[in-house]
C-alpha positions in Angstrom: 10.6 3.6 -6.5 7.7 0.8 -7.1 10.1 -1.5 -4.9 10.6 0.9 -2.1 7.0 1.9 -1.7 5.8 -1.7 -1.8 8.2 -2.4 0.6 6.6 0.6 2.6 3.4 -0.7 2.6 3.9 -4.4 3.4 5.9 -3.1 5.9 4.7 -3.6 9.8 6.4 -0.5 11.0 6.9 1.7 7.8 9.5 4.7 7.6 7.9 7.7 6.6 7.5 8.3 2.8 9.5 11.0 0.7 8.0 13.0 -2.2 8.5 10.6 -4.8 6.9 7.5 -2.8 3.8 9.8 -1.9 3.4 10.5 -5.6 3.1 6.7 -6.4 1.0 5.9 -3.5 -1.6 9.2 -4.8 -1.2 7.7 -8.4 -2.4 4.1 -6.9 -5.5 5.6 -5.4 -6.8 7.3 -8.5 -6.4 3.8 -10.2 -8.1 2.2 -6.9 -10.6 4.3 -7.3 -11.2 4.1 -11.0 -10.8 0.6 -10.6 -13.2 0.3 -8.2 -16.6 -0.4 -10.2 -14.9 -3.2 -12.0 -14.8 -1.0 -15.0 -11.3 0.6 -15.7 -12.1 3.0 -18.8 -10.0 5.3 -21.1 -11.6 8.3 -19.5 -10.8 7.1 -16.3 -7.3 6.6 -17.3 -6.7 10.3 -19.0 -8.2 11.7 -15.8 -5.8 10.2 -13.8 -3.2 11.5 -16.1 -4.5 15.0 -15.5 -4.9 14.7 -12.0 -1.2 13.7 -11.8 0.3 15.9 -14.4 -1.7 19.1 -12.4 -0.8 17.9 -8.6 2.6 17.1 -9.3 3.5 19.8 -12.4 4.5 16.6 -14.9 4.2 16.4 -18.3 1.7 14.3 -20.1 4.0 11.3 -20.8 5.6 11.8 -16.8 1.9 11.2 -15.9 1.1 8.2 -17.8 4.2 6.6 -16.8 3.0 7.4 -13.4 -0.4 5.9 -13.7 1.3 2.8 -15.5 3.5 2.1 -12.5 0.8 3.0 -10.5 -1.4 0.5 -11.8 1.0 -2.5 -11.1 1.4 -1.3 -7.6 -2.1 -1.0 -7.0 -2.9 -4.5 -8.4 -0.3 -5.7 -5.9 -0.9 -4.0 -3.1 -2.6 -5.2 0.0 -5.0 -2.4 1.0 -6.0 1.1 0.9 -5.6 1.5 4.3 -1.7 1.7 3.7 -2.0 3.9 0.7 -3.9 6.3 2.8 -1.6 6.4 5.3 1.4 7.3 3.8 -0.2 10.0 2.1 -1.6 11.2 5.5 2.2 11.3 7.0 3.2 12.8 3.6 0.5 15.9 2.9 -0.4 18.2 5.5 -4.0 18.1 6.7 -5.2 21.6 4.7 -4.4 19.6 1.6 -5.6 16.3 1.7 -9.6 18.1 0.8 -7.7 19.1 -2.7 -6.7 14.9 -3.2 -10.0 13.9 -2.4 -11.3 16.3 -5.4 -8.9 14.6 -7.4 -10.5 11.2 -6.4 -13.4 12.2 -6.8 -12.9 13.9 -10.6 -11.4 10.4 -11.6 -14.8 8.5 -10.0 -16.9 10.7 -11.8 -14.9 10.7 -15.5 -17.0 7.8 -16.8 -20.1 9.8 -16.1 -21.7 7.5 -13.9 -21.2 7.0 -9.7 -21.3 3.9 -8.3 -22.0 2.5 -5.0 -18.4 0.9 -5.1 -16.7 4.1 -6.1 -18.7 5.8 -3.1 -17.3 3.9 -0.8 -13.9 3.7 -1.5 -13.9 7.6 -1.4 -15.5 7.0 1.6 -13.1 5.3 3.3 -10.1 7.0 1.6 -11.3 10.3 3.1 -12.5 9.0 6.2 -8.4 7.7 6.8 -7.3 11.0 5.6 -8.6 12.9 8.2 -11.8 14.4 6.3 -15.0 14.6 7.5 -17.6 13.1 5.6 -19.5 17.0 4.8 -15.2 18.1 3.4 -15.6 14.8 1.3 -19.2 15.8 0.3 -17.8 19.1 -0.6 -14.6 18.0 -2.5 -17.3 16.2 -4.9 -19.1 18.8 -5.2 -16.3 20.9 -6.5 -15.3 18.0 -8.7 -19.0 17.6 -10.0 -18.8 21.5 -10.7 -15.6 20.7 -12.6 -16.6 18.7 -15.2 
């Protein structure tokens, strides 16, 4: 699967993703995100593991060997913009706001927001299709959440 989607995303003209593909390419914007202050902690990493195992109904272990391959792709991918993309052909418009909370639980996890995190959600939402007040409100649900 890591092969196939990083095919996908160096790709000029991608095909469209299946379910397993979009899973990854979720999994490697949670560690984008959580990478994206330069500090990649343990909470970060268990929140991503929860986000997964509750989006995609996986066990705890399924979800950390998510997140593992996850991180690898991420580290070798060439942007978000692709990432983003292939979620957007993948998950229909009405629940792309839910992903974005999921981001945004995984940016907050360390207890701190950065600028750097800010704007990575920024973008991420922004190339989803979101709005910037549906990206101001998936934080806020997230914020509530924690």
């Amino acid at each position: 699967m890591f092969e196939k989607l990083l095919r996908h995303l160096t790709s000029p003209a991608p095909a469209r993703l299946g379910a397993d593909e979009a899973q990854i390419a979720l999994a490697a914007l949670l560690v984008r995100v959580a990478r994206a202050d330069g500090i990649y902690d343990p909470a970060e990493q268990a929140r991503i593991d929860a986000v997964l195992a509750r989006t995609h109904g996986l066990s705890p272990f399924a979800a950390a060997a998510l997140r593992a391959e996850a991180e690898a792709l991420e580290a070798s991918a060439p942007d978000t913009v692709r990432f983003t993309r292939a979620l957007k052909e993948a998950v229909p418009l009405e629940a792309r706001a839910a992903l974005v909370e999921g981001l945004w639980t995984v940016a907050l996890a360390d207890g701190e927001r950065s600028d750097d995190e800010d704007q990575v959600l920024r973008l991420i939402s922004n190339l989803l299709g979101l709005t910037d007040v549906e990206s101001a409100q998936a934080r806020q649900r997230a914020e509530a959440a924690q």
